[in-house]
Every structure is written in structure tokens, then in C-alpha cells.
ZANURO-451510 format. One record per residue (C-alpha): x, y, z; residue in one letter. Coordinates in steps of 0.001 Angstrom, whole numbers, plus 500000, padded with zeros to 6 digits. Layout:
BEGIN
bavo u=X; v=Y; w=Z; r=A
...
This chain:
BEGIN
bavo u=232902; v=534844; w=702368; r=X
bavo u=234790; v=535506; w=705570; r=X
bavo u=237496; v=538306; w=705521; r=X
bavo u=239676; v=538501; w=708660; r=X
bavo u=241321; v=541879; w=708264; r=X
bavo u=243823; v=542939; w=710503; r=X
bavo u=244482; v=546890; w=710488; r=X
bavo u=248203; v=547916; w=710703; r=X
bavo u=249776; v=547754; w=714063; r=X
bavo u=249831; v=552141; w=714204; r=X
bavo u=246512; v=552283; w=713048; r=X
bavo u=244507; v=554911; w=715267; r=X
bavo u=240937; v=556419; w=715804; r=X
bavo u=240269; v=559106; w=713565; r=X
bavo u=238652; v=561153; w=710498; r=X
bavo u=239163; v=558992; w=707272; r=X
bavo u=238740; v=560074; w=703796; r=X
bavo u=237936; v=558482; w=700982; r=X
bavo u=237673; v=559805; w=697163; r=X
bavo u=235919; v=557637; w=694431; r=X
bavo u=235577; v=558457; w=691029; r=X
bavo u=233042; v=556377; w=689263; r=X
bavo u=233262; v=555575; w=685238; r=X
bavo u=231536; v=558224; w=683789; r=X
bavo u=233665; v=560672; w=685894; r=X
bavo u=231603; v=561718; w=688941; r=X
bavo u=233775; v=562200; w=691646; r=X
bavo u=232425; v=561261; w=695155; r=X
bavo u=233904; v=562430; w=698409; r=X
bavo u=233226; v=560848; w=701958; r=X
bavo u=234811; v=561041; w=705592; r=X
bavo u=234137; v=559386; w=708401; r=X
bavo u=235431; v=558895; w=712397; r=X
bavo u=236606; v=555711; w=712448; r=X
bavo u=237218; v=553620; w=715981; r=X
bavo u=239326; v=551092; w=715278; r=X
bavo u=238161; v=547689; w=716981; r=X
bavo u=237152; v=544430; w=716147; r=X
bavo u=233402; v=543987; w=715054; r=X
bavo u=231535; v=540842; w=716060; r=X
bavo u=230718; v=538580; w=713129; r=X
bavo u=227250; v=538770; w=711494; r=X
bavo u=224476; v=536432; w=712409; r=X
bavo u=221183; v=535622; w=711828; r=X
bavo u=218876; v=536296; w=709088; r=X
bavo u=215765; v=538436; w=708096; r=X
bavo u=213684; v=536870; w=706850; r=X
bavo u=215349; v=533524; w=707917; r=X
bavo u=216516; v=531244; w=704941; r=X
bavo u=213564; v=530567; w=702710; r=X
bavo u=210865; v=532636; w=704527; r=X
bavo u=209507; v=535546; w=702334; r=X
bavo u=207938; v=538479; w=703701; r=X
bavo u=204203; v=539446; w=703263; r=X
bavo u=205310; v=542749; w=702073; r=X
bavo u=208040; v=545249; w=701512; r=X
bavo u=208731; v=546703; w=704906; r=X
């Protein structure tokens, strides 16, 4: 599924946070710089479709 996701228009570069709290109540905590930009679309596959590898990597 493709999501085109436009951020808002005063979106700017900077440390976001996030806080998740999972069901049995553990609270995670992350941050992260974020650039904003538009990321190229994903292509390609490994392995390609219906190749298996020899072997976990």
C-alpha cells in the first residue's frame, strides 16, 4: 500500500519525540532528528519474488 503523506506546511527539521505505552503498561520513550524531505519510493526486492535464500544471512 502506497501512502503519500504530506507534512504540514510549518513543519521543520528537528528533535521529535515520541511516547508509546504498550498493553501491559511498559512505557517506551524515543527521539529522533528528523529532516524533513521527501524519500524516494522503495524498489526492488531481496531475495527477488519467489527466490529463497540458501541460508539466513
Amino acid at each position: 500500500m502506497r501512502q503519500n503523506r504530506t507534512p504540514p506546511a510549518d513543519a521543520q527539521d528537528g528533535w521529535y519525540a515520541a511516547r508509546i505505552t504498550l498493553t501491559d503498561g511498559k512505557v517506551h520513550s524515543a527521539r529522533h532528528y528528523v529532516i524533513i524531505s521527501k524519500l524516494a519510493g522503495a524498489s526492488g526486492q531481496t531475495p527477488g519474488h519467489k527466490q529463497e535464500l540458501p541460508a539466513p544471512p
